[in-house]
N, C-alpha and C positions, 0 to 999 in steps of 0.2 A: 651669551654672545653667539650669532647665529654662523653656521660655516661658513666662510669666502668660497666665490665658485672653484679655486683654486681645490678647496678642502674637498670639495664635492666630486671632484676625480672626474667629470661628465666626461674627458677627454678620453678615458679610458674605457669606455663603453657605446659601441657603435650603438647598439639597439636604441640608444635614448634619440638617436635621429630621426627615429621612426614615430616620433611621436611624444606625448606624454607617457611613461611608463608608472602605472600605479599597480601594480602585478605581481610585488614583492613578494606575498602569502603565496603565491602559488608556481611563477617560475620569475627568478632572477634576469639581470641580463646581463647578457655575455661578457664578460670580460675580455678588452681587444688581446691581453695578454695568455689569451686560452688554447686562440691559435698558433703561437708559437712554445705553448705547454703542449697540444697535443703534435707538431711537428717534429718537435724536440723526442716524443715518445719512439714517434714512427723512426725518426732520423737512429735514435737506439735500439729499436730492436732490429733493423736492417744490420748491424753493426753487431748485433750478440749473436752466438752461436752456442746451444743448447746450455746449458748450466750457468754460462757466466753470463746471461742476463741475471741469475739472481743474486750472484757476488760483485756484479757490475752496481747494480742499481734497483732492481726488484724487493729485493728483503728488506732495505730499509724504508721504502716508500710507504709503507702502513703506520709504520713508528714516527715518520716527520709529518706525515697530517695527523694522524691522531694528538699528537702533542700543538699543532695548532689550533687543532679546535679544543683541547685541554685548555691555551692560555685566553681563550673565550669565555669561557664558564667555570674560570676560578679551579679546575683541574691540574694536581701537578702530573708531572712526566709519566708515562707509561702508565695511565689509567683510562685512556680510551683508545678504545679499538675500533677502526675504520672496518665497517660491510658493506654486502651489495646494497642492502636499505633497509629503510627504520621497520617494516615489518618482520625482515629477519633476524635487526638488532633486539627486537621486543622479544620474538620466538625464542630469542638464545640465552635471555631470562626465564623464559617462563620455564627454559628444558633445566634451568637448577633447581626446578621444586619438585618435589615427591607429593604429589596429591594423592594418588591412590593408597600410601600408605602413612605418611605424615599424619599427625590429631590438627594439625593447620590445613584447612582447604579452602578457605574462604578468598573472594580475589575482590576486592572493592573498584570498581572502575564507575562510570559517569555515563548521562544518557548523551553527550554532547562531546563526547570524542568520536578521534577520524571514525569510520565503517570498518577500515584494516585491522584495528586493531579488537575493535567487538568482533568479529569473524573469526581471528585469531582467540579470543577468549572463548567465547561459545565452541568451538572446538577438544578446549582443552578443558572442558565438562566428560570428553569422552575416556578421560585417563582421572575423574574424580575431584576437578575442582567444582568446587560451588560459586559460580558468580552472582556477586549482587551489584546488580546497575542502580545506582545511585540518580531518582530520577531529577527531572526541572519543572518547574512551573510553567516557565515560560519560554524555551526552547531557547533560553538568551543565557540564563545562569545557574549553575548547582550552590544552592546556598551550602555556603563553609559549615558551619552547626550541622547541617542536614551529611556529610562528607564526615564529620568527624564521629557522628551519632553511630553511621557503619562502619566505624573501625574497632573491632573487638578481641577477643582474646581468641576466636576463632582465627581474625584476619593471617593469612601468610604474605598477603600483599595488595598494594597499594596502585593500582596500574592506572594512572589517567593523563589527560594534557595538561601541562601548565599553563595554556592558552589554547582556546576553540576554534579550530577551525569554522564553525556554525557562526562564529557569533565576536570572537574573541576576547571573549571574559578570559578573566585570569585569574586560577587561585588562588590563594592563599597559601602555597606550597611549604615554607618555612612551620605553618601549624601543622599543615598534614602530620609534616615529616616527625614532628614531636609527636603527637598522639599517636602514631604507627608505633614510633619506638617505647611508649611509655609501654603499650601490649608486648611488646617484642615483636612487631608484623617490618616489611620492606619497604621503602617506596619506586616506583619508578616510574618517571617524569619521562611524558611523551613530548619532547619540547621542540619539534618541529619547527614550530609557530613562535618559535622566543627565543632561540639562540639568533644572535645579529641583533637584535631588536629591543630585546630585554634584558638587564640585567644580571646576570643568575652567578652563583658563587656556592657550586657544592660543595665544596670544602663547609665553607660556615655552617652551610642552610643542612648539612649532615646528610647528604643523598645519597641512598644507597646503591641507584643507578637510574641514569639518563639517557634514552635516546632522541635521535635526530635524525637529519639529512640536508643534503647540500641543495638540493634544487631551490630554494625560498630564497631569504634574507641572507645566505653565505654567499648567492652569487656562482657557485659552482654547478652549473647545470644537473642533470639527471645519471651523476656522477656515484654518490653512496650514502649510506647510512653510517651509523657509527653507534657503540657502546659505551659510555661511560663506565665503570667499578668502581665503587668505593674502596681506596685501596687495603685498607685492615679485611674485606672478602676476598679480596682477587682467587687466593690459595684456598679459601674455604669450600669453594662453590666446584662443580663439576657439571659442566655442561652435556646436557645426552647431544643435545642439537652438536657436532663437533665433526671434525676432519683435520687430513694430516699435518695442515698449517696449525693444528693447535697440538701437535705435539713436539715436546722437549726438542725433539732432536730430528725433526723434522726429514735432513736429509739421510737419514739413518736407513728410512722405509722400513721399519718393522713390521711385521705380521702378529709380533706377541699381544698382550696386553696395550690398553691405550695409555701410555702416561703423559700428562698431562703439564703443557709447560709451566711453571710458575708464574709467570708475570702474564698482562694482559691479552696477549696471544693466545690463553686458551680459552678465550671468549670468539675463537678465529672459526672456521671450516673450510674449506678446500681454497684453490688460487683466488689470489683477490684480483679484483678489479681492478690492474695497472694502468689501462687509457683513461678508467674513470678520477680514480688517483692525482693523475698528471694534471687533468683536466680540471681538478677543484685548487689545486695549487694557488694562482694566481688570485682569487677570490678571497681565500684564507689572509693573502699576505694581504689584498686592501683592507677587508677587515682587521685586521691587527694594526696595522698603519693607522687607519682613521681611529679604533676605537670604541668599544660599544658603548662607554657609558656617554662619549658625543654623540652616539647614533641613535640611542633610546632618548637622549633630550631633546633631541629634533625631532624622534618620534611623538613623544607625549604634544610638542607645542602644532606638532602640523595637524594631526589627528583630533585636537580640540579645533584646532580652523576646520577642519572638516565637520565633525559635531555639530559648533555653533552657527556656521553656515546651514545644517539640513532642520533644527531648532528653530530657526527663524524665517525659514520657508515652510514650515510647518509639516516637512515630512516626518515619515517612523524611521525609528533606526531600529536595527535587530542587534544593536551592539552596546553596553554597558556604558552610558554617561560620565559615568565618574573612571578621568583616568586613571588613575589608582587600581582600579576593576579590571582594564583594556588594555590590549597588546598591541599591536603595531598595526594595524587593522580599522576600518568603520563598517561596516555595514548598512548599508540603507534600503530600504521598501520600494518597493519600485510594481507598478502594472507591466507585466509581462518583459521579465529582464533579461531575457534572453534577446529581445529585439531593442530593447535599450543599448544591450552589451555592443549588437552590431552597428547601432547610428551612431555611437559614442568614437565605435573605433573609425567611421568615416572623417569622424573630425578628429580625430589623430589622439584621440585620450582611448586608452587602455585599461581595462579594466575587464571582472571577471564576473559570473555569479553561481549560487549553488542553491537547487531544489527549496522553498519555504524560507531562505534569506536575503535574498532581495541580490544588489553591486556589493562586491565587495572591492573597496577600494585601500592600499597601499601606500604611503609616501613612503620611502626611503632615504637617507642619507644625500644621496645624487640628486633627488629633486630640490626645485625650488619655490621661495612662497608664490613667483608669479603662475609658477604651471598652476600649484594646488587651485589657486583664485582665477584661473581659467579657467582649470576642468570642473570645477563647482558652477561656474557660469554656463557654460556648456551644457552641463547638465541641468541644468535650471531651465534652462531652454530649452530643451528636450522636453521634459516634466510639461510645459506648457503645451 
């Protein structure tokens, strides 16, 4: 049964006046309830005077979005920790491994995830990991076989997207995560691209850690990233990447040894991001209101309109056919799409592209079937 506009909350999102918005993958739109999340901020700190901002309202604001986007991804309580962003969240996994002295150095990633985090990999060759990029054929998919064929008794871990930005295929994540653990290796899901959109349930699927970010399919602007932990690691792991929000007793300010807090907090480093914090609030609560598994079925069925629409105009897609494959995302071939992007947005459809993948286009939750069968007409006409 398809949403009522009612379900579709359009009301609460100025930006969609601006237009068709298909732009999900890359920046949300605003939630009108953001500006009085970020009013609310300012209206408190005018109000706090040195400490008791943090016994007022600062300390706990890490722990109530993290546990929002906890009950998004099948996370219980205090297993994800909110950061500035998903490349700091990745960095502050990779600082629990000992490469240099570990018999595990091997790090399995994909040639079709973001660039931030290959940078962040190739780097951490300089302290003795050994990366193997796992390549593609076709700059659209890492076959699954070809993924599990590199995971060995060398691996110590498993770092890629659960959905491609380039393209967005989607792995097969649930096998990764067995073959990793049949070696005894990690995984860590760059899921960007899939939280809001897809499914995901670490708990079941046994993750041993996920990162993210608000800016996409949460709707919370360019507000933070976040960590998942598998909670049986939390205590085991010791992060180098670290500061004095991750220690025990934070307001202690010791100079002695670092120890390290127990629970998900010491996946932390210095003051977190409070405006950005406030700011994603309102996002989290539409998303948990609506729903992701109503959100991913509206995904899969607009995302085939999209599909069999570019199919039967006989364009390429650069995006996986079979939904089951595909994230919340299409991708189409386009001549020169950067000047496509800008006639697209005169006629009031939004959309995006990136270097060898052509538009990338977004339905989300908020849109409806009339926009999608507009902005495919549009572009149709364009095309011609």
């Amino acid at each position: 049964m398809n949403l009522s506009d009612n379900d579709r909350r359009r009301g609460e999102f100025p930006t969609l006046d601006g237009g068709i918005h298909l732009l999900s993958h890359s920046l949300g739109p605003t939630p009108r309830a953001a500006r009085d999340a970020m009013r609310d901020y300012l209206d408190r700190w005018e109000q706090h005077i040195s400490e008791d901002a943090w016994s007022a309202s600062w300390w706990t604001l890490s722990a109530e979005v993290g546990d929002g986007i906890g009950r998004l991804i099948g996370a219980p309580s205090g297993s994800v920790q909110p950061l500035p962003n998903a490349t700091l969240a990745m960095s502050t996994v990779a600082s629990c491994f000992d490469f240099a002295t570990d018999d595990r150095r091997k790090v399995v990633t994909t040639a079709i995830d973001f660039p931030s985090m290959g940078y962040l990999w190739q780097a951490q060759q300089r302290v003795g990991a050994d990366i193997h990029v796992v390549p593609s054929d076709d700059d659209i998919v890492v076959p699954t076989d070809r993924i599990l064929e590199a995971i060995d008794e060398q691996t110590a871990l498993v770092a890629l997207s659960h959905v491609s930005y380039r393209s967005s295929a989607r792995v097969d994540a649930p096998a990764i995560i067995e073959r990793a653990h049949q070696v005894g290796a990690n995984v860590v899901l760059d899921a960007y691209q899939s939280v809001g959109v897809v499914q995901i349930d670490v708990t079941d699927w046994g993750v041993d850690f996920l990162i993210g970010g608000s800016i996409k399919w949460l709707c919370g602007g360019p507000a933070c990233g976040y960590v998942y932990v598998r909670p049986d690691l939390i205590d085991q792991l010791t992060p180098r990447l670290t500061g004095w929000i991750a220690h025990a007793r934070p307001f202690d300010f010791s100079h002695k040894n670092m120890e390290y807090d127990a629970g998900i907090r010491r996946f932390s480093q210095g003051t977190p991001n409070i405006p950005g914090l406030h700011s994603f609030l309102p996002g989290l609560k539409i998303m948990g209101e609506v729903g992701v598994s109503v959100i991913e079925a509206e995904s899969r069925r607009r995302t085939q309109r999209l599909v069999d629409f570019a199919l039967e105009q006989g364009w390429s897609l650069h995006s996986p056919v079979d939904v089951d494959q595909r994230g919340g995302t299409v991708m189409i071939e386009v001549d020169d799409p950067q000047t496509m992007v800008a006639r697209l947005a005169k006629r009031r459809v939004h959309v995006d592209c990136r270097p060898g993948v052509g538009l990338r286009l977004s339905p989300h939750f908020f849109n409806t079937d009339e926009e999608i069968d507009e902005a495919m007409h549009l572009l149709a006409e364009e095309m011609d």
